[in-house]
C-alpha positions as a Markdown table, in Angstrom:
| # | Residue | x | y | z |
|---|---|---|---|---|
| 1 | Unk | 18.6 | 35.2 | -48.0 |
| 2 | Unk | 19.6 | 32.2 | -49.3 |
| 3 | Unk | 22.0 | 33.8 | -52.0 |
| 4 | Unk | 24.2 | 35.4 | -48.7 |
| 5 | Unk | 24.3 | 31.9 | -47.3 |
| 6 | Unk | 25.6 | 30.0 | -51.1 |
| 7 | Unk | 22.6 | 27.2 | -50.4 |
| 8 | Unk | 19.6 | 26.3 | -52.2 |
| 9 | Unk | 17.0 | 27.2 | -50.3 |
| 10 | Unk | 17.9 | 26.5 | -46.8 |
| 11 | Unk | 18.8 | 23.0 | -47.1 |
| 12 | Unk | 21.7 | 21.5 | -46.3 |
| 13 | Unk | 21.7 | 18.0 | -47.5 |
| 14 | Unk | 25.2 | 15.5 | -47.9 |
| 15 | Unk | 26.6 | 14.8 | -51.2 |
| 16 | Unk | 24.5 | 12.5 | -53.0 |
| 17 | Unk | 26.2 | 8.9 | -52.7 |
| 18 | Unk | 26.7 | 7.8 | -56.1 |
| 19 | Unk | 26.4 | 3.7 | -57.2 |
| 20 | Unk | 28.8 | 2.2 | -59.8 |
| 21 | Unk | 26.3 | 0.9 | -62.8 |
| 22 | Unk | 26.7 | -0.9 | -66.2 |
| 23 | Unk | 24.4 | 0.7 | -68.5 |
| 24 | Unk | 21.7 | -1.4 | -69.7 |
| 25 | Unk | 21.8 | -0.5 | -73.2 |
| 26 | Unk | 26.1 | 0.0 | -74.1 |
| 27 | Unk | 27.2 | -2.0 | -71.7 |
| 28 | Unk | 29.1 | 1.5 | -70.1 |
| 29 | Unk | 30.7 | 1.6 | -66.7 |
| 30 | Unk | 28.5 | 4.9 | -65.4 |
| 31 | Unk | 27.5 | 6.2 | -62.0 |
| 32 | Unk | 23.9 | 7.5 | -61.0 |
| 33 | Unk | 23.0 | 8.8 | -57.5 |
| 34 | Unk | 20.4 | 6.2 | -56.2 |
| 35 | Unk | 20.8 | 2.5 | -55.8 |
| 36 | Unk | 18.9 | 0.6 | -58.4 |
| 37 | Unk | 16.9 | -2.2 | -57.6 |
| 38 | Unk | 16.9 | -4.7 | -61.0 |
| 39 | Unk | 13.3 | -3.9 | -62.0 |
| 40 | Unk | 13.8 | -0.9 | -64.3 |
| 41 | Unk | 17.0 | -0.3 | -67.0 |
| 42 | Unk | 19.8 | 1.8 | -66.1 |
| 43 | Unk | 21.2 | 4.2 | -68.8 |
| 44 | Unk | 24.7 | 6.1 | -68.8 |
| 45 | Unk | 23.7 | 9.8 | -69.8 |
| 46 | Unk | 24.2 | 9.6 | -73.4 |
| 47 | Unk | 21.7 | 6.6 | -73.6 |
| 48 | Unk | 19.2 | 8.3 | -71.3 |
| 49 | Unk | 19.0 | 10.9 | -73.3 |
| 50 | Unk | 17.6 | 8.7 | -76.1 |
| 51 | Unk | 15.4 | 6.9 | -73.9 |
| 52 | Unk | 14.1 | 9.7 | -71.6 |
| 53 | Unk | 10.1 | 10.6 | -72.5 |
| 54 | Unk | 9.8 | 13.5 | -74.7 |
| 55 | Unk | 8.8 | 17.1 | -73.2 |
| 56 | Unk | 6.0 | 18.3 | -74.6 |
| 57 | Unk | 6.7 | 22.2 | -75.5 |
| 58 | Unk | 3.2 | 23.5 | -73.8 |
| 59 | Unk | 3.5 | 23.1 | -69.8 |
| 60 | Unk | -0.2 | 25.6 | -69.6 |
């Protein structure tokens, strides 16, 4: 079981690499865990939260 072994589900995958980032919006030194290429904005968490799309509250 995957609960005896402590992993999710079998797989065991590195530590995510994180990237040093300015946010696009604050101007706040942040990390996120891919390496961006310049064609979207990159948020710290508090401004991502503000941009993020909103959920819509019926997923059926």
């Amino acid at each position: 079981m995957a609960s005896e072994r402590g992993d999710r589900g079998g797989f065991n995958r590195a530590p995510r690499e994180m990237t040093d980032v300015t946010c696009s919006e604050c101007g706040k030194q942040t990390q996120v865990p891919f390496k961006p290429d310049g064609s979207r904005p990159v948020y710290c968490q508090e401004c991502y939260q503000k941009h993020r799309p909103a959920r819509s509250s019926s997923r059926y």
